[in-house]
PQR file with spaces between the fields and no chain letter, atoms N, CA, C, O and H, PARSE charges and radii, in Angstrom:
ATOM       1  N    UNK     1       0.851   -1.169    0.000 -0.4000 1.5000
ATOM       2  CA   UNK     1       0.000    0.000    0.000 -0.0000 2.0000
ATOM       3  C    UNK     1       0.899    1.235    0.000  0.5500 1.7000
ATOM       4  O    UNK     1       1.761    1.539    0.824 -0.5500 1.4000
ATOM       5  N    UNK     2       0.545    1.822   -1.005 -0.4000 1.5000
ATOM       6  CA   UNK     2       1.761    3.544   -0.923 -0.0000 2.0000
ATOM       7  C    UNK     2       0.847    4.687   -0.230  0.5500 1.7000
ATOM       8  O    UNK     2      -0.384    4.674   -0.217 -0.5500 1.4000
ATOM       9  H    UNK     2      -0.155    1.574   -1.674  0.4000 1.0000
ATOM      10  N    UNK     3       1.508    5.473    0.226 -0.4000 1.5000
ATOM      11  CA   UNK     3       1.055    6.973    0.625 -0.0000 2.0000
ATOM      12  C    UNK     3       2.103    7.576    0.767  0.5500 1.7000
ATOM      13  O    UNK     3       3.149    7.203    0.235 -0.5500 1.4000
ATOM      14  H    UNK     3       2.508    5.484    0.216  0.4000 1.0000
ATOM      15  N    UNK     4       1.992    8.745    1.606 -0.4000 1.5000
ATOM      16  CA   UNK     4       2.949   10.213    2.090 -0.0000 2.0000
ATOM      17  C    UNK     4       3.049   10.023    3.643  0.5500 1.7000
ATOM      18  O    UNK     4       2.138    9.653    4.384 -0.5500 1.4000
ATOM      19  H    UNK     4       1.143    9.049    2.038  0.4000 1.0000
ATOM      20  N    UNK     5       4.499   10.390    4.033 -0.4000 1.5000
ATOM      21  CA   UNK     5       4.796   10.743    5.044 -0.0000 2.0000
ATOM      22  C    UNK     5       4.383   11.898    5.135  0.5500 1.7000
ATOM      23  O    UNK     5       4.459   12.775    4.276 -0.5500 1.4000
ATOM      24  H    UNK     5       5.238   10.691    3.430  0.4000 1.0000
ATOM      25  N    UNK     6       3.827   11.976    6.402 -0.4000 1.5000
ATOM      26  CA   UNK     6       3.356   13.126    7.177 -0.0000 2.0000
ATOM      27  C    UNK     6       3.406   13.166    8.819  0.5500 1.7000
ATOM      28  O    UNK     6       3.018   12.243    9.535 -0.5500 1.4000
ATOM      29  H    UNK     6       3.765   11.263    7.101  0.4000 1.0000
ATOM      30  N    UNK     7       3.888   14.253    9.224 -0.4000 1.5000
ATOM      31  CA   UNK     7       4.185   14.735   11.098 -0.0000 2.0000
ATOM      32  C    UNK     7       2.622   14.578   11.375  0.5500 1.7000
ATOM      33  O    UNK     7       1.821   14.656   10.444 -0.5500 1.4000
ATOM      34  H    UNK     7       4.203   15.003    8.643  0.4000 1.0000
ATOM      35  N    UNK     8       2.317   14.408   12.373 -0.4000 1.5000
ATOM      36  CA   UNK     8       1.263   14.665   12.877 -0.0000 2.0000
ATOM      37  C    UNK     8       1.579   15.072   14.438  0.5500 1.7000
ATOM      38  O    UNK     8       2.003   14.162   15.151 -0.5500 1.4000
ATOM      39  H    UNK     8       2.968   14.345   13.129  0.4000 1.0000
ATOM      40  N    UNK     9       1.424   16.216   14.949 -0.4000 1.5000
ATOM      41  CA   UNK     9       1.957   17.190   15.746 -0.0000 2.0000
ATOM      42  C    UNK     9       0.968   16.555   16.700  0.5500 1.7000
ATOM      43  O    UNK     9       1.550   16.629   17.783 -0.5500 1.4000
ATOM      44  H    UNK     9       1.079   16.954   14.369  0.4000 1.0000
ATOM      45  N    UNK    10      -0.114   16.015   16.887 -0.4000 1.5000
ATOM      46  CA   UNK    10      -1.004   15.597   18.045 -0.0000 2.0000
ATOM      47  C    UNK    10       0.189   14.423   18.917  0.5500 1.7000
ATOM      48  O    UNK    10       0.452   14.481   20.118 -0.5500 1.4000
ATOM      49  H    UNK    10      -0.586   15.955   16.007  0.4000 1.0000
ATOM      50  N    UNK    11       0.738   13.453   17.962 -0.4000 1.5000
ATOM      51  CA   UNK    11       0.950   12.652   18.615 -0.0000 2.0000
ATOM      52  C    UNK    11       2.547   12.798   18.592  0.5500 1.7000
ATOM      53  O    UNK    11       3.240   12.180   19.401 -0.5500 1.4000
ATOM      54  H    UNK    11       0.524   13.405   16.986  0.4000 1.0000
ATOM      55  N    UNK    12       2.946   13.419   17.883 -0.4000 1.5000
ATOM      56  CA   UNK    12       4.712   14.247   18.125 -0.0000 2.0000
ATOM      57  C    UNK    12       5.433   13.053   16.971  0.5500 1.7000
ATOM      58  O    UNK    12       6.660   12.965   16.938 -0.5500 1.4000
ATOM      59  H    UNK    12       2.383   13.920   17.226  0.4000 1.0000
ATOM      60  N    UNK    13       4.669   12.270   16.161 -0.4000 1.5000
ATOM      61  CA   UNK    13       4.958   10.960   15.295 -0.0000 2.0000
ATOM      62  C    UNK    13       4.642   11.305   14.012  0.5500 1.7000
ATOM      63  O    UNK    13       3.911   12.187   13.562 -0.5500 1.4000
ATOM      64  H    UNK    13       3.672   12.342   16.188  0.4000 1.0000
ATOM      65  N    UNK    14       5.542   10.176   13.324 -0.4000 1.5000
ATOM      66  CA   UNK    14       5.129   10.454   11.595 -0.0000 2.0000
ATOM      67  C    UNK    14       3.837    9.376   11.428  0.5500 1.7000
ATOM      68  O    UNK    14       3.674    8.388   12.144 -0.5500 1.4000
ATOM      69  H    UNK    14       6.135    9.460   13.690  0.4000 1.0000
ATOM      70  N    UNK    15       3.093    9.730   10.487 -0.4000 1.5000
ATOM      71  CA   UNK    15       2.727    8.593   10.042 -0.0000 2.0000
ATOM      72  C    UNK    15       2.040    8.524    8.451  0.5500 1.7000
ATOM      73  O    UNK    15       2.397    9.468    7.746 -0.5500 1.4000
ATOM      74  H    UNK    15       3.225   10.532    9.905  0.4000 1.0000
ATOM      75  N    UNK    16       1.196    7.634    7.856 -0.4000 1.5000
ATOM      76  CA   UNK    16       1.734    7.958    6.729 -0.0000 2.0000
ATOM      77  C    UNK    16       0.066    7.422    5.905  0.5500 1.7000
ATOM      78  O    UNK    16      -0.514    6.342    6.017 -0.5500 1.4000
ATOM      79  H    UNK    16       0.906    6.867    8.428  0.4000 1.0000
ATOM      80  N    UNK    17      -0.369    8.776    5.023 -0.4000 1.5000
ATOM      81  CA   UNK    17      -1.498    9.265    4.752 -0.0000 2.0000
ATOM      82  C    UNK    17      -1.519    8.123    3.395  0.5500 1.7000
ATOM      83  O    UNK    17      -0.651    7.975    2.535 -0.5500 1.4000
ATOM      84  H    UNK    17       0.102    9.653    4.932  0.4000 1.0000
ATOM      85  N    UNK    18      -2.837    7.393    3.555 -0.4000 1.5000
ATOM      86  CA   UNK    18      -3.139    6.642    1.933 -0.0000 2.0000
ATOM      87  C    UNK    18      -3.955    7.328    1.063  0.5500 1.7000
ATOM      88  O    UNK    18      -3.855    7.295   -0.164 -0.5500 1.4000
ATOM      89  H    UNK    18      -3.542    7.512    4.254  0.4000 1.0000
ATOM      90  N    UNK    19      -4.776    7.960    1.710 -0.4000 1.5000
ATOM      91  CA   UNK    19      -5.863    8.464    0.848 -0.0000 2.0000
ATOM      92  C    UNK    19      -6.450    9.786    2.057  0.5500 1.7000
ATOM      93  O    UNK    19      -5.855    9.895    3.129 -0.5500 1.4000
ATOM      94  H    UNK    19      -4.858    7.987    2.706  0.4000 1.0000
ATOM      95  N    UNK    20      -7.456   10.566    1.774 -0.4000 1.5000
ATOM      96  CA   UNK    20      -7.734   11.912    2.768 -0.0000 2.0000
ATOM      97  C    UNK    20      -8.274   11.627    4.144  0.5500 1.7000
ATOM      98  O    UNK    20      -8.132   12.351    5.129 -0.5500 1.4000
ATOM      99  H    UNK    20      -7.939   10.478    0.903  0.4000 1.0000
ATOM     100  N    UNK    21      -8.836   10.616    4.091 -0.4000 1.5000
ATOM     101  CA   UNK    21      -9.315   10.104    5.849 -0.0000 2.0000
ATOM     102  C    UNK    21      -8.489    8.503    5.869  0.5500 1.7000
ATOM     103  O    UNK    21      -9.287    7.802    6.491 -0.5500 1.4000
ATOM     104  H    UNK    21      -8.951   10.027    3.291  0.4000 1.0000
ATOM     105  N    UNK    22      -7.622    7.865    5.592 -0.4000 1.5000
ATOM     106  CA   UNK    22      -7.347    6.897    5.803 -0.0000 2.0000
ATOM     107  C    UNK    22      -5.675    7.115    5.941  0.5500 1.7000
ATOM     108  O    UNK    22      -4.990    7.743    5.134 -0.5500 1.4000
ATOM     109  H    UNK    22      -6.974    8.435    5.086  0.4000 1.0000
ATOM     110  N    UNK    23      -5.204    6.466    7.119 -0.4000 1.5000
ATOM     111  CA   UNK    23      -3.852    6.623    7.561 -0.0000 2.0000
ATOM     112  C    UNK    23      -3.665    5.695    8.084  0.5500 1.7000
ATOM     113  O    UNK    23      -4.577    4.895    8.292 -0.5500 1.4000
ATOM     114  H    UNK    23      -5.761    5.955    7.775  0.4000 1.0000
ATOM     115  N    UNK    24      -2.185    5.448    8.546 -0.4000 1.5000
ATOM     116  CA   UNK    24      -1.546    3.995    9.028 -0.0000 2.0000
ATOM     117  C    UNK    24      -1.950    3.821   10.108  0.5500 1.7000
ATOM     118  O    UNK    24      -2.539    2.752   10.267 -0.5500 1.4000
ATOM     119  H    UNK    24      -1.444    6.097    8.376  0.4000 1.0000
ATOM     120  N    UNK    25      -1.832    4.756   11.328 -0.4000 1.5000
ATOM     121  CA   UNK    25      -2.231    5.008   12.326 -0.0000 2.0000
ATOM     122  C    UNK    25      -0.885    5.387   13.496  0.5500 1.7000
ATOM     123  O    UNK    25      -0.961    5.269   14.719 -0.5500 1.4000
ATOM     124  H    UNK    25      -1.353    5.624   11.199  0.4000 1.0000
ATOM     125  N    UNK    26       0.173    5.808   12.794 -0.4000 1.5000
ATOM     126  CA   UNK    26       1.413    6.477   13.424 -0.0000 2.0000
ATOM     127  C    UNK    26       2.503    5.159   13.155  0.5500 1.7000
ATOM     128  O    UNK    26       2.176    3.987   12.969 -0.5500 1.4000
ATOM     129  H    UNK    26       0.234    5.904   11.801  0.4000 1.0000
ATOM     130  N    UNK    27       3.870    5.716   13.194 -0.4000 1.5000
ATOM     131  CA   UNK    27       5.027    4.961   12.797 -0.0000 2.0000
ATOM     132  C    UNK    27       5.930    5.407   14.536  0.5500 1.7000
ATOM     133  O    UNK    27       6.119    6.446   15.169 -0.5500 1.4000
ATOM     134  H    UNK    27       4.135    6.668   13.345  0.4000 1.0000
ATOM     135  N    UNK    28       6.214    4.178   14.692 -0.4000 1.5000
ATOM     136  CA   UNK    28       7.111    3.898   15.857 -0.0000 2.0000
ATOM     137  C    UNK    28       8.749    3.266   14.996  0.5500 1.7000
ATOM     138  O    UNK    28       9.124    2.813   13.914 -0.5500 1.4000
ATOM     139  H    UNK    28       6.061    3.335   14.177  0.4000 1.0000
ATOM     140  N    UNK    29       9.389    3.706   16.627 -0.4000 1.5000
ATOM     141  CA   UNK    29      11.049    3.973   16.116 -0.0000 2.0000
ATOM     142  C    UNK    29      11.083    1.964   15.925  0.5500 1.7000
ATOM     143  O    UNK    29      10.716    0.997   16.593 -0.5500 1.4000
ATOM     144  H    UNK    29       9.084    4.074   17.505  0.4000 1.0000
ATOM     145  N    UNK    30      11.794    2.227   14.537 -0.4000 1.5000
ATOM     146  CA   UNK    30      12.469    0.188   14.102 -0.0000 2.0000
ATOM     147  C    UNK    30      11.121   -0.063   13.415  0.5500 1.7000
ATOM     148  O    UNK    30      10.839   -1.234   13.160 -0.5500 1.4000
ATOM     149  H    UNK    30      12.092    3.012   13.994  0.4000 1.0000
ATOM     150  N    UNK    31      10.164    1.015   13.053 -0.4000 1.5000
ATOM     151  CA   UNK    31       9.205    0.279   11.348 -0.0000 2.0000
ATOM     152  C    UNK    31       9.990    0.227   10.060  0.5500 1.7000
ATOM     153  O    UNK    31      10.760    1.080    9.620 -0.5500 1.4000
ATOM     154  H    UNK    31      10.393    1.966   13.260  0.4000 1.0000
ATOM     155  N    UNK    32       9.665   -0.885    9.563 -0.4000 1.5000
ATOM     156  CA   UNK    32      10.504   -0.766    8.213 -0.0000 2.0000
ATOM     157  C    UNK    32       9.439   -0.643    7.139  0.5500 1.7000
ATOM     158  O    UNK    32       8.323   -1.094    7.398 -0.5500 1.4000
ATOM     159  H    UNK    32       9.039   -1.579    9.920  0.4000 1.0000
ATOM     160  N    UNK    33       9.711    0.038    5.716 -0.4000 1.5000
ATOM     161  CA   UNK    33       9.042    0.101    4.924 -0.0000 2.0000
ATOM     162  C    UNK    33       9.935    0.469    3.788  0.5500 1.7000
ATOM     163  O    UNK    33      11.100    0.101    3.937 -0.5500 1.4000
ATOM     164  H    UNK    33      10.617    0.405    5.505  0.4000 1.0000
ATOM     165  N    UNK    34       9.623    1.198    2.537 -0.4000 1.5000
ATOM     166  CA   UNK    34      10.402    1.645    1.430 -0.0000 2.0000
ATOM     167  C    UNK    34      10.102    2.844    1.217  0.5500 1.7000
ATOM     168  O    UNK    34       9.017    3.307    1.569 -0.5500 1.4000
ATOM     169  H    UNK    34       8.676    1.497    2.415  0.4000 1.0000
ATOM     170  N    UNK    35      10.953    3.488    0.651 -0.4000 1.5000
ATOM     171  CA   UNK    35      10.790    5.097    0.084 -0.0000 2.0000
ATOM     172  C    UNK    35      10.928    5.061   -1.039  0.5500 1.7000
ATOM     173  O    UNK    35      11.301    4.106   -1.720 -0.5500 1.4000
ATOM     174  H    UNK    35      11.835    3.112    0.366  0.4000 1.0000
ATOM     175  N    UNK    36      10.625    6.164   -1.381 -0.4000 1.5000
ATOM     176  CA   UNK    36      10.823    6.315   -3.059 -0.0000 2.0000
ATOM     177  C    UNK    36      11.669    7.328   -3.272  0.5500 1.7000
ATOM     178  O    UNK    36      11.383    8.489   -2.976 -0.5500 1.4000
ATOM     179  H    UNK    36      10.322    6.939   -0.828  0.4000 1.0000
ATOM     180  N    UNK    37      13.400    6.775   -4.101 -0.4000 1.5000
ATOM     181  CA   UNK    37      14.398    8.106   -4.064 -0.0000 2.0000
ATOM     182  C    UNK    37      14.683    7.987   -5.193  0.5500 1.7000
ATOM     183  O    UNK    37      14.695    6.795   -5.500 -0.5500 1.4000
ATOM     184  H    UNK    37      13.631    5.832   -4.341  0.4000 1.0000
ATOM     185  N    UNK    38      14.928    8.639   -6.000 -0.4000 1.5000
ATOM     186  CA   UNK    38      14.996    9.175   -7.601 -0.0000 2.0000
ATOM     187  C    UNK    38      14.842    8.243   -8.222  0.5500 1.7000
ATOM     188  O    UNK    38      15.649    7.772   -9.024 -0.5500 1.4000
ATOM     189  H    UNK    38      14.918    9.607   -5.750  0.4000 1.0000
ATOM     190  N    UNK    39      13.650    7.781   -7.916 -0.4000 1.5000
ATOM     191  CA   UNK    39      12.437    7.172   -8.880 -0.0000 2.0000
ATOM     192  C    UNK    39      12.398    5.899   -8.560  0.5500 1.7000
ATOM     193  O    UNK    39      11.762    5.059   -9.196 -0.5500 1.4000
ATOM     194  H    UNK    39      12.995    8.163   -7.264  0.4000 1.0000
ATOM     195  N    UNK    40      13.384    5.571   -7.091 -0.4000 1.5000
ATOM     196  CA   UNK    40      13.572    3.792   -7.368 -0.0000 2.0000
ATOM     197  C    UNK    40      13.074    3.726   -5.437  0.5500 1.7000
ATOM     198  O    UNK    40      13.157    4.551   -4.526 -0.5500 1.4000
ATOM     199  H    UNK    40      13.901    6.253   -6.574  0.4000 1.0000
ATOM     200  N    UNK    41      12.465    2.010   -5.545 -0.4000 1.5000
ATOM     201  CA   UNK    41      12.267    2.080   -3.473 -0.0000 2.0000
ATOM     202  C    UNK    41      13.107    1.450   -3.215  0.5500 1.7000
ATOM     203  O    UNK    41      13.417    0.410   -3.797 -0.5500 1.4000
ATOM     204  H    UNK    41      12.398    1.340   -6.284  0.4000 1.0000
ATOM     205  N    UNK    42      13.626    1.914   -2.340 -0.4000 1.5000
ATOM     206  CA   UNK    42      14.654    1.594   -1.176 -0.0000 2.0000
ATOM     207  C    UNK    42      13.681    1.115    0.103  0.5500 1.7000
ATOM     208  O    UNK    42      12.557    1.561    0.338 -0.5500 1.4000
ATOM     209  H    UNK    42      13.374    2.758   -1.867  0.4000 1.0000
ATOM     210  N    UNK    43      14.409    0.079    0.879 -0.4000 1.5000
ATOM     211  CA   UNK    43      13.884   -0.204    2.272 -0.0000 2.0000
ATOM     212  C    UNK    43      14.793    0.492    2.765  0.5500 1.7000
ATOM     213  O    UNK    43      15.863    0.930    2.343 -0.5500 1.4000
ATOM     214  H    UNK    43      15.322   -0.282    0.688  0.4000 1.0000
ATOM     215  N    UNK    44      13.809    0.586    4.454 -0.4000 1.5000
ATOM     216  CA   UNK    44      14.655    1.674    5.159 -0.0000 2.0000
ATOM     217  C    UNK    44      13.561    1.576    6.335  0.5500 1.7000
ATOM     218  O    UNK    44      12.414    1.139    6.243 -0.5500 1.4000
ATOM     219  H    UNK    44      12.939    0.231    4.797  0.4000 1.0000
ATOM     220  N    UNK    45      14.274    2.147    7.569 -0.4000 1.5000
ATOM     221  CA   UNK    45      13.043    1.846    8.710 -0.0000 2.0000
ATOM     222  C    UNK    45      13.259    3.642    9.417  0.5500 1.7000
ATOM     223  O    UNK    45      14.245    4.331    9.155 -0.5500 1.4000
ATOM     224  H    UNK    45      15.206    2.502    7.645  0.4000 1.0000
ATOM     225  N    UNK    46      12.106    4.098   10.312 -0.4000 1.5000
ATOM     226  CA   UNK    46      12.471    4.912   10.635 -0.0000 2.0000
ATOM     227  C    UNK    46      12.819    5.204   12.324  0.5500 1.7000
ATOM     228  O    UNK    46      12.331    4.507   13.214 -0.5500 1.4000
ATOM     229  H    UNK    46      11.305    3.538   10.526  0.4000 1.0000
ATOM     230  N    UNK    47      13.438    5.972   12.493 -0.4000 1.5000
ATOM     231  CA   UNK    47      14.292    6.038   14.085 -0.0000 2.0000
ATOM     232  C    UNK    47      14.496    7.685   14.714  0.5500 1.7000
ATOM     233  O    UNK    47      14.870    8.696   14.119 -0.5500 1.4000
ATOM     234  H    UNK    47      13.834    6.538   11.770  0.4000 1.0000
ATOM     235  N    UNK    48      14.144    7.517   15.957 -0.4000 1.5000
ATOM     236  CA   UNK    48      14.173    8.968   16.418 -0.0000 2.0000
ATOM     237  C    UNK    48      15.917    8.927   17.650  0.5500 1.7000
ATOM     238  O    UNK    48      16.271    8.047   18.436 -0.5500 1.4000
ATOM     239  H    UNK    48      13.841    6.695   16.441  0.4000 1.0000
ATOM     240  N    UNK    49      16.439    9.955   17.377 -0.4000 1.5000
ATOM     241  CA   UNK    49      17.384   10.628   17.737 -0.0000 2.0000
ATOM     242  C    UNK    49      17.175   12.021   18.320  0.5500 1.7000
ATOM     243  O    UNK    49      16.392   12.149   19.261 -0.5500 1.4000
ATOM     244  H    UNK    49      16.153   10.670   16.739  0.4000 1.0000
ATOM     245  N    UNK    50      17.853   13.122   17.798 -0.4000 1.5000
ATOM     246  CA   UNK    50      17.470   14.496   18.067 -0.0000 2.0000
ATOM     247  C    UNK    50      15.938   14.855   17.655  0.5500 1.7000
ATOM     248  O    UNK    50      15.257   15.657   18.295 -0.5500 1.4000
ATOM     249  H    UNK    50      18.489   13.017   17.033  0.4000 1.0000
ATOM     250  N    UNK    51      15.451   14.108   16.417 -0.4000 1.5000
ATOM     251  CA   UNK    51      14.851   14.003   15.400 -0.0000 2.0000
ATOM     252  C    UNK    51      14.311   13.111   14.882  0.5500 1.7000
ATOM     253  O    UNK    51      14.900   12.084   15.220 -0.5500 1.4000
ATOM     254  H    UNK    51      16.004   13.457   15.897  0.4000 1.0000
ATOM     255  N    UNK    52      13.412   12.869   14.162 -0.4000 1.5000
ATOM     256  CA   UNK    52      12.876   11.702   13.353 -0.0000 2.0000
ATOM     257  C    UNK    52      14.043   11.588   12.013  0.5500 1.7000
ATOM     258  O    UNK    52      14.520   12.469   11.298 -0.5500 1.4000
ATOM     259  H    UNK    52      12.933   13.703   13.888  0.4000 1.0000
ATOM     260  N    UNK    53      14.162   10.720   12.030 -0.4000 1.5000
ATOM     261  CA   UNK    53      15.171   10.166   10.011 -0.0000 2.0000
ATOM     262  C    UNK    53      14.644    9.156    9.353  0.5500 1.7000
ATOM     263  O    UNK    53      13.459    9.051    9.672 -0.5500 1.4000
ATOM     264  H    UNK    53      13.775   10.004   12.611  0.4000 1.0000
ATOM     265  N    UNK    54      14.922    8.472    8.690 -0.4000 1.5000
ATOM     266  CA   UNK    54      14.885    7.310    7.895 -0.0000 2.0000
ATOM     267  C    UNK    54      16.548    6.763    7.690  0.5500 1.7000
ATOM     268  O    UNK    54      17.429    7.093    6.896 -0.5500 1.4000
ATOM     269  H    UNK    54      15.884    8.558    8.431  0.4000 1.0000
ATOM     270  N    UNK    55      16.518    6.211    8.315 -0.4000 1.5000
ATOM     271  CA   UNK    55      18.094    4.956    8.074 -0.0000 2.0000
ATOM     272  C    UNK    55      18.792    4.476    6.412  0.5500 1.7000
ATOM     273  O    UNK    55      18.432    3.479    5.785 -0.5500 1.4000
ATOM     274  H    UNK    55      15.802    5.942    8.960  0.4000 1.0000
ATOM     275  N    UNK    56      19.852    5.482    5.955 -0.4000 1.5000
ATOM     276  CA   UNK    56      20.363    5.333    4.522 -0.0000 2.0000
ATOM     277  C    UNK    56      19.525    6.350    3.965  0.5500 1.7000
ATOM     278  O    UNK    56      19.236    6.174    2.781 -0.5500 1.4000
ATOM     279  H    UNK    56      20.144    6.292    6.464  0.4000 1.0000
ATOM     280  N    UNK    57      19.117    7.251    4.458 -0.4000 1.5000
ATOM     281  CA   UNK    57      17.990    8.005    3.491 -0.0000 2.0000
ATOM     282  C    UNK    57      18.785    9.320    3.680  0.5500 1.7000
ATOM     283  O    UNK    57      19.252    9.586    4.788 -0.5500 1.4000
ATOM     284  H    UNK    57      19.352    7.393    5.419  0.4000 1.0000
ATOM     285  N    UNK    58      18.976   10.281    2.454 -0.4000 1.5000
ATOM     286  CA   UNK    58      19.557   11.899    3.236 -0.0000 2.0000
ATOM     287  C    UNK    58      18.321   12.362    2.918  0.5500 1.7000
ATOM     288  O    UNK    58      18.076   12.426    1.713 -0.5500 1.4000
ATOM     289  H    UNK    58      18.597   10.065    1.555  0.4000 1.0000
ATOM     290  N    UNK    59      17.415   12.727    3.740 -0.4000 1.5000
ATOM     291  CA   UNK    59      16.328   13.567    3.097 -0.0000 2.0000
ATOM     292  C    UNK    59      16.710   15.210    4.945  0.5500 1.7000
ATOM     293  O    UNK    59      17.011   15.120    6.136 -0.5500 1.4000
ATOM     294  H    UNK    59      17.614   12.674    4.719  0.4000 1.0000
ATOM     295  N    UNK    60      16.468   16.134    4.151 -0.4000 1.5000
ATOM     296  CA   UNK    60      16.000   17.630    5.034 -0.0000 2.0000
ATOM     297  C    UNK    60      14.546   17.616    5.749  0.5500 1.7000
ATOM     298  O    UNK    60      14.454   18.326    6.751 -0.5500 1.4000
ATOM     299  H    UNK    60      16.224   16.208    3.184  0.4000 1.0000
ATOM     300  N    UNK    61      13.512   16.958    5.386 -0.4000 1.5000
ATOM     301  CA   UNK    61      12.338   17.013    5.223 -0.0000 2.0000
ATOM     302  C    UNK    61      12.178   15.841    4.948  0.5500 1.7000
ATOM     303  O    UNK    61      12.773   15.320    4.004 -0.5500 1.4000
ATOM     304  H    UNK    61      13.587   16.381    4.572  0.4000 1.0000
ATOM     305  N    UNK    62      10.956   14.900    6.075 -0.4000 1.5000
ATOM     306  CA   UNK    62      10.146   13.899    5.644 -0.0000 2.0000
ATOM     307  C    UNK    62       9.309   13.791    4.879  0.5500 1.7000
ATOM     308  O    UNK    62       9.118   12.902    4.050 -0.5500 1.4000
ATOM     309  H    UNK    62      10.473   15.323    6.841  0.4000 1.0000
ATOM     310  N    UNK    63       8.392   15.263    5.241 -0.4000 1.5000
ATOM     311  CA   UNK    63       7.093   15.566    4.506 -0.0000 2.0000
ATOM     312  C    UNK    63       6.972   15.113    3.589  0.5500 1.7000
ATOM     313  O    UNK    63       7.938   15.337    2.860 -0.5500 1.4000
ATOM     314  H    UNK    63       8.548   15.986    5.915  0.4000 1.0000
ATOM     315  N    UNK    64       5.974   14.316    3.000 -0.4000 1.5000
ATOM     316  CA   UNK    64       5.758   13.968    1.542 -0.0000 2.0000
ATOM     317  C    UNK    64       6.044   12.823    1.103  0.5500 1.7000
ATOM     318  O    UNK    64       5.214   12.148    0.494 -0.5500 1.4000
ATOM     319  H    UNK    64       5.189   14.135    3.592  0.4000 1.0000
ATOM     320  N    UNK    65       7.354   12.392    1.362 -0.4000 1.5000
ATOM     321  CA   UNK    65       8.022   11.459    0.688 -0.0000 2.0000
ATOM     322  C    UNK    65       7.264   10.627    0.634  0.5500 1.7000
ATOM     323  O    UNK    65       6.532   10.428    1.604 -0.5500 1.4000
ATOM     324  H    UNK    65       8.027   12.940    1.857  0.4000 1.0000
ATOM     325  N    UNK    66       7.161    9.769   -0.629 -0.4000 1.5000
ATOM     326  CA   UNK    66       6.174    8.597   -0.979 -0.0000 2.0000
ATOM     327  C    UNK    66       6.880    7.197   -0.550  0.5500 1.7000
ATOM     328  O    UNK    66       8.059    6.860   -0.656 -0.5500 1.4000
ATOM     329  H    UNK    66       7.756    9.930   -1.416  0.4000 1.0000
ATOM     330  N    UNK    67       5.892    6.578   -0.092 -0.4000 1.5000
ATOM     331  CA   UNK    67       6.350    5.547    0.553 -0.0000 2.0000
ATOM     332  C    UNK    67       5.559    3.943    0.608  0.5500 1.7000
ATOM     333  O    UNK    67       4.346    4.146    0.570 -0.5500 1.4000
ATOM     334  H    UNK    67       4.934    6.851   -0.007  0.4000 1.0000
ATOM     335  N    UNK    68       5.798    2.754    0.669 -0.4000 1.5000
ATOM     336  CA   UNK    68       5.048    1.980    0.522 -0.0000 2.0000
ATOM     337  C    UNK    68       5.273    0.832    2.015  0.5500 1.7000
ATOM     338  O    UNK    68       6.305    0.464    2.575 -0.5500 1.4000
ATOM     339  H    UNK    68       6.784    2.589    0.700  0.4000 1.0000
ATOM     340  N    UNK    69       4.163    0.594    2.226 -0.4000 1.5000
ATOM     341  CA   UNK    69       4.428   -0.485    3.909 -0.0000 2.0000
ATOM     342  C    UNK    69       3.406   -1.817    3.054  0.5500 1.7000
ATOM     343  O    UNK    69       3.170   -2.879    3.630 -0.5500 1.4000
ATOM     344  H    UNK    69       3.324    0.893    1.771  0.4000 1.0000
């Protein structure tokens, strides 16, 4: 199933939008899934530090990034 990473500031977590009312229901640190980076998916899980990241990923910004679980 693909969607978008997205913050959701209620719960201080990413999680990741399929369609306008349907969502994963938040991403905890050691989920693995794939991203989509210049045009190809990569697996990759995500992990909080200072910050939220994605592991092998350089992204500035989660927002958006398309993703498939």
């Amino acid at each position: 199933k693909q969607g978008a990473l997205i913050f959701d500031e209620r719960t201080d977590r990413y999680d990741i939008r399929f369609d306008l009312a349907d969502y994963y229901g938040g991403l905890h640190c050691g989920q693995c899934f794939d991203v989509m980076v210049g045009g190809r998916w990569k697996p990759t899980r995500i992990e909080y530090a200072a910050d939220w990241y994605l592991v092998g990923i350089r992204a500035d910004d989660l927002n958006g990034l398309r993703v498939r679980i």
